[in-house]
N, C-alpha and C positions, 0 to 999 in steps of 0.2 A: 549578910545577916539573914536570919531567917524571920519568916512573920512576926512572931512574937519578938524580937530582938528590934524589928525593924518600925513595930505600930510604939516600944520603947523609947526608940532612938524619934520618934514622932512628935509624943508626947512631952520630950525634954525639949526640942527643938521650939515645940510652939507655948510651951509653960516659960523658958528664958525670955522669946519672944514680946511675949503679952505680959512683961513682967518689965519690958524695957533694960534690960540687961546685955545690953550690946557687947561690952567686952566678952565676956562670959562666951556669948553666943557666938559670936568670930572665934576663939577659939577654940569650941568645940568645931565647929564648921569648916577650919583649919586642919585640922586632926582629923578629918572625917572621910570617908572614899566616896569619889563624884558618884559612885553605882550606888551605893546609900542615900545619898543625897539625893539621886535623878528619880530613886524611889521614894523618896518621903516628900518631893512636892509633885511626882507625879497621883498619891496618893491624898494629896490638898483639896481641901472644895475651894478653900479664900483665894481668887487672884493675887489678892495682895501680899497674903503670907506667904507666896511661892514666891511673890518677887521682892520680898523682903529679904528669904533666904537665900534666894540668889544674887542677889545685890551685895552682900556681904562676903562670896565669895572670890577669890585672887582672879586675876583674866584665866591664868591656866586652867584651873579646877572648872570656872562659867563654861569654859569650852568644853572641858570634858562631861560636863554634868549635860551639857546640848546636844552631844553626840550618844546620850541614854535616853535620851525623850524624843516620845513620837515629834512628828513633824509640827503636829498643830499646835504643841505647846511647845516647843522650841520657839515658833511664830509668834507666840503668844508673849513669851518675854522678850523677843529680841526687839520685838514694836516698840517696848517702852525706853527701848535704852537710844541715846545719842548716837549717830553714826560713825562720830569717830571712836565711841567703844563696841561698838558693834564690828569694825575695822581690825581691831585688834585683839576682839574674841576669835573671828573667822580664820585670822595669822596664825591663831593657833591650833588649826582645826585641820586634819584633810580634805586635798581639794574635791573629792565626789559628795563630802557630809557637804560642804561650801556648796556646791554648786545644789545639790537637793533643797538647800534653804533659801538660795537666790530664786530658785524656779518657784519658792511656793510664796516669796513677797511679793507685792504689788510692782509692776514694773518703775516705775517712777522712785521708789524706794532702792530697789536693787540699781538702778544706774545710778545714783547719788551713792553707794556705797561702793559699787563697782570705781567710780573716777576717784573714790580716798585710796584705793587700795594701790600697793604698788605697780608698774607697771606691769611689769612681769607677770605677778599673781592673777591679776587680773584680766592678761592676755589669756592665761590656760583656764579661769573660771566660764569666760565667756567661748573660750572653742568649746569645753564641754557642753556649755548648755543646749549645743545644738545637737547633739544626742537626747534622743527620748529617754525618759526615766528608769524604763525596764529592760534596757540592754544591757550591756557590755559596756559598749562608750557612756553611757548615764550613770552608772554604779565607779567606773574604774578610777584608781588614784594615779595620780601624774609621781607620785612622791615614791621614787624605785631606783635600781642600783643599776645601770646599763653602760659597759665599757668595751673600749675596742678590742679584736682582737686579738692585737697583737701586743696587748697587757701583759707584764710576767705576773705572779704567782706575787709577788712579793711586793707592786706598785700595787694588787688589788687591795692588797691586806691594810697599807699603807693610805691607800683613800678610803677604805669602810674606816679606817681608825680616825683620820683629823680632817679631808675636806668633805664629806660626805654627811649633812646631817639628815640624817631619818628614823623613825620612830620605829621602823619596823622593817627587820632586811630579813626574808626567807630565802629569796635564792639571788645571783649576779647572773644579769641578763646578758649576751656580748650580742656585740651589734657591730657590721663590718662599717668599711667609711662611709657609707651613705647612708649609716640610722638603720639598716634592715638585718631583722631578727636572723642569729643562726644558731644562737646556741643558750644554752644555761648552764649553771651551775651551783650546785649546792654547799653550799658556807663548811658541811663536814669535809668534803672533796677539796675544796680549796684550802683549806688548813692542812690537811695530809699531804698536798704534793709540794716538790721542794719549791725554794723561792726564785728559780731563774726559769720556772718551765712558762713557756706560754697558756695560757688559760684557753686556748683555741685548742692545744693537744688534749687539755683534759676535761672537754664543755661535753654534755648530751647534743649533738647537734638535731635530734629528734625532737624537736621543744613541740610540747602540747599545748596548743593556740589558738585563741578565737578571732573575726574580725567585732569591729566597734559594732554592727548592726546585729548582732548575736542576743536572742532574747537570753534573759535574765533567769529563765527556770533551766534554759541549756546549758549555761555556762555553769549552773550550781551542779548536774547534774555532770555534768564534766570533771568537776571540781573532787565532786562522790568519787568518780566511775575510777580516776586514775590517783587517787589520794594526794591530792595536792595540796601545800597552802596557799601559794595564789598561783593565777593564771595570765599569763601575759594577753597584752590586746594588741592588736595590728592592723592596719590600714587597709587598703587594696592591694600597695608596692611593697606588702609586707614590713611596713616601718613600725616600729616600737613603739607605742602610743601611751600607755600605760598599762597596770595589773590589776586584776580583781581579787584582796585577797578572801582570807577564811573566816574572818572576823564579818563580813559580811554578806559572803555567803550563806552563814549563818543565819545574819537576817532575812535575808534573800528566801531562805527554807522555810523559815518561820511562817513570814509574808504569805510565800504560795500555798504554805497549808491549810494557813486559816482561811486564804480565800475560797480554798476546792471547799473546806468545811461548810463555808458558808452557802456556796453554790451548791454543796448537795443537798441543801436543807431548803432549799429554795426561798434564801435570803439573800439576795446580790450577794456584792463581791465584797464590802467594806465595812469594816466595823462598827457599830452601834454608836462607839465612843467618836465617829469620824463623820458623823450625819445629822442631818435634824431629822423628825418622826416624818414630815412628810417627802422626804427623800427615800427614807427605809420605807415607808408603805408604798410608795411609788417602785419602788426594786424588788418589793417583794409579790406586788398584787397579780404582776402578771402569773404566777408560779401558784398563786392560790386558785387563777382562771382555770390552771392545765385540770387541777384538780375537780373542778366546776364541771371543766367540760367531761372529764372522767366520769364523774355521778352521773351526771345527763345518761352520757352514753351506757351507764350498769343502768340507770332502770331503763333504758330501750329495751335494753339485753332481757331483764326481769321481766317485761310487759309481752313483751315475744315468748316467754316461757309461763304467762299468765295462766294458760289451764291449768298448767301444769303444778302449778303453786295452789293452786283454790285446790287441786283434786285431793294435795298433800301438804294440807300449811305448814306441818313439819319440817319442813324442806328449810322455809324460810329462817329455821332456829342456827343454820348450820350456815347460811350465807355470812353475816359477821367473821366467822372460821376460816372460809374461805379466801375473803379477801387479806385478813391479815397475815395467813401462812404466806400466800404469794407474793404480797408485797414483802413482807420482811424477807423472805429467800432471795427476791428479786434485788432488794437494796443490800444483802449483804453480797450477792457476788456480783454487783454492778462497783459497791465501796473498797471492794476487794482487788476487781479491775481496775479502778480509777488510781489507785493507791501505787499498784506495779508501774503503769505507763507513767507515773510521775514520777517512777524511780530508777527509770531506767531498766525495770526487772520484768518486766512485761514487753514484749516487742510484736509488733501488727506480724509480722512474719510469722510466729507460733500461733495463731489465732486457733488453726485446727485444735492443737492442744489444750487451748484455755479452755475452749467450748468444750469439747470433752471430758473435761476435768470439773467442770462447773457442772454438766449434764449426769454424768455419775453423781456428784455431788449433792442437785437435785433431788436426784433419784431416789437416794437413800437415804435423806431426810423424808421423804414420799412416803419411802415405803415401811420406817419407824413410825411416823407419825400417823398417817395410814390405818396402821394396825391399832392402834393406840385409839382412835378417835372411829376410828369402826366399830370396834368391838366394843365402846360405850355408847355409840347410836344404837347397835345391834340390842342390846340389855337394856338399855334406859325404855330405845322406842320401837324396838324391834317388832311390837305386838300390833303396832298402830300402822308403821310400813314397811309393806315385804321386801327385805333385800336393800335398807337402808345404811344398814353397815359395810354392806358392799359399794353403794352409791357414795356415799361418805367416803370413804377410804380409798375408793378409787378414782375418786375426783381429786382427792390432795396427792395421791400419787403424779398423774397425769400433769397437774395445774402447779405444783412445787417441780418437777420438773421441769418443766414450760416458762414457768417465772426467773429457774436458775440460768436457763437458755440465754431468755427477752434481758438479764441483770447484765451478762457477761458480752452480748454481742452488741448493745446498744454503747456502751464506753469505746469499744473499736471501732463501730461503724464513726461514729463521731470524729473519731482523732483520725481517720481516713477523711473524712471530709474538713480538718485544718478547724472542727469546733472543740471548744473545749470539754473535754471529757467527760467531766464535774458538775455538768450541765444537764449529762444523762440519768443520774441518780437522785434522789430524793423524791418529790412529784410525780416529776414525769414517770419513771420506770415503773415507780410506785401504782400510779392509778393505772399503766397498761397493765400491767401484772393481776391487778382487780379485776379489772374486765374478763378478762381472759378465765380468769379462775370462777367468775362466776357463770361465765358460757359455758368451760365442763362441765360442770360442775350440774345444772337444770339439763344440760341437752342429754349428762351421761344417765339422772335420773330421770328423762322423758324416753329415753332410749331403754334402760332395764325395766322401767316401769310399767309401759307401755303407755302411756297417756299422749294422747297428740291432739 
């Protein structure tokens, strides 16, 4: 649904509601798609009317409407329910969403729901959880098609159709007798070849593969790089462990973006909706200091060019100008940077490249803008200081270049040193890029001007 369909589908939901129309309500609720539903109480302010709505729907749809909602409100209704329905929403759920929601209950809660569940389940909920959240092994599903092999063609076909239940079969894994990965196979390939060939004659045996400690933005980035829809996971002895597919890698992208978003802007890592105010002032203040310490250091800069200012206060109309060409040139090819190496399309090996391509780049923003804001010093104030429009103009030449440099090399120096890249842009680059622009900028007019 779209906005307007879905503040609709909102407004009937909580009108049948507060009207005590329960039949009615069930079966709209019935009839309705968990991605609608996970949207109209994710957009709720009342507690209670999200868990009203969700209370009335079947265990399936509860499950699926859990796997549309952030973590903190999936928590947030799962708390109110019994554990033995809490048991039998989870049954319905894949085990990496299961094990996400086990990691973020209270322990003492999750083991009273870990001992309802079957054995089984329960065995591979608790091995995952010893993977960190943003790997490979934290994200992967145990719930995948992996047979031996020396399978034909026509037993595989035969167990995807009646012993195999899974919600989602992209490729058959084959795995020889000891569980370890050699090959794959694509559902189109297996359907074309005849029914007595062994599936080992007709597998990729090049399988594209991660181990379980694999971060979470490489495995997406993997996922990108060779078009996959999932990705098998494997051990150290190369055992089959399970797969990451695309449906969360998805999230996986989302996730990473918004967080570099927020680290260029020098707001932590986590979302507004995911904190209290004094969490986000605390993740953000440091990032407001870098900027502190930036001013400080532009008036040294200023106070060192102090003759130089009194001689020509004119000077000073043009410092505003300055810092924000530099910073804005400096943030967009530091966002520019940041955006490649996140995608794969940027690699530390081409660095020469990048820097030269950002330095041109630089340049001839410089040397447009340059002229442009010269030749309006030159006219406006050309009568008051000699040679202003060349001061002007050739300080943003210089300092827009300079800035395109400090934007492009500070994202690599970073991912060279294992920080994250996201960290270099916003602020930081921002107030170096100031500095810098306003040191041309007074030393190139103490220099033409002759003032010292």
């Amino acid at each position: 649904m779209n906005n307007r369909n879905i503040q609709i589908f909102q407004d009937t939901l909580m009108r049948l509601l507060h009207r005590g129309a329960q039949k009615n309500l069930q079966n709209l609720i019935e009839k309705s798609h968990a991605v609608d539903l996970a949207q109209v109480i994710h957009l709720m302010d009342n507690d209670q009317d999200k868990r009203a709505i969700f209370g009335l729907a079947d265990l399936q749809k509860k499950a699926a409407i859990l796997q549309e909602l952030d973590i903190q409100e999936t928590i947030s209704l799962v708390a109110n329910l019994e554990y033995t329905q809490v048991v039998e929403i989870l049954q319905r759920m894949p085990s990496n969403v299961v094990t996400d929601i086990m990691g973020y209950l209270p322990q003492e809660v999750s083991e009273e729901i870990l001992k309802l569940m079957e054995p089984q389940g329960s065995e591979v909920i608790e091995e995952l959880l010893k993977y960190p959240e943003d790997t490979a092994g934290g994200i992967m599903t145990t719930e995948f098609c992996a047979l031996q092999v020396d399978t034909t063609v026509e037993e595989t076909i035969r167990k995807l159709q009646t012993e195999l239940e899974l919600d989602h079969i992209f490729y058959v894994y084959i795995v020889n007798h000891g569980g370890q990965l050699v090959g794959v196979l694509s559902l189109r390939k297996l359907l074309q070849a005849k029914p007595q060939t062994k599936i080992e004659e007709i597998m990729i045996s090049d399988v594209i593969r991660v181990k379980a400690d694999t971060d979470q933005e490489e495995v997406a980035k993997m996922v990108a790089r060779y078009n996959l829809l999932a990705l098998p996971v494997v051990d150290e002895d190369n055992k089959l462990m399970g797969i990451v597919t695309v449906d969360d890698i998805v999230d996986i992208m989302r996730e990473e973006a918004t967080e570099d978003i927020l680290k260029m802007g020098g707001a932590g890592d986590v979302e507004i909706s995911e904190r209290s105010s004094f969490k986000s002032a605390r993740s953000r203040l440091p990032w407001l200091f870098v900027s502190l310490l930036g001013g400080i250091v532009a008036f040294k800069v200023m106070s060192y060019f102090q003759v130089t200012l009194q001689s020509a206060t004119i000077l000073a109309f043009f410092v505003p100008l300055m810092m924000g060409m530099s910073g804005n040139v400096a943030t967009q090819a530091s966002t520019i940077v940041v955006s490649g190496l996140s995608t794969g399309k940027i690699r530390i090996k081409k660095i020469g490249w990048i820097l030269w391509k950002e330095l041109k780049v630089g340049l001839l923003f410089g040397v447009i803008y340059g002229l442009i804001v010269g030749a309006f010093a030159n006219l406006q104030y050309g009568g008051t200081f000699h040679n202003l429009g060349l001061v002007v103009g050739g300080a943003l030449v210089i300092s827009m270049t300079l800035a395109a440099f400090i934007g492009s090399i500070l994202p690599i120096v970073f991912e060279k040193f294992k920080i994250d890249p996201a960290l270099s842009t916003g602020p930081f680059v921002t107030t170096i890029a100031d500095i810098f622009g306003i040191f041309i900028y007074l030393y190139l007019a103490m220099f033409i001007h002759g003032v010292s």
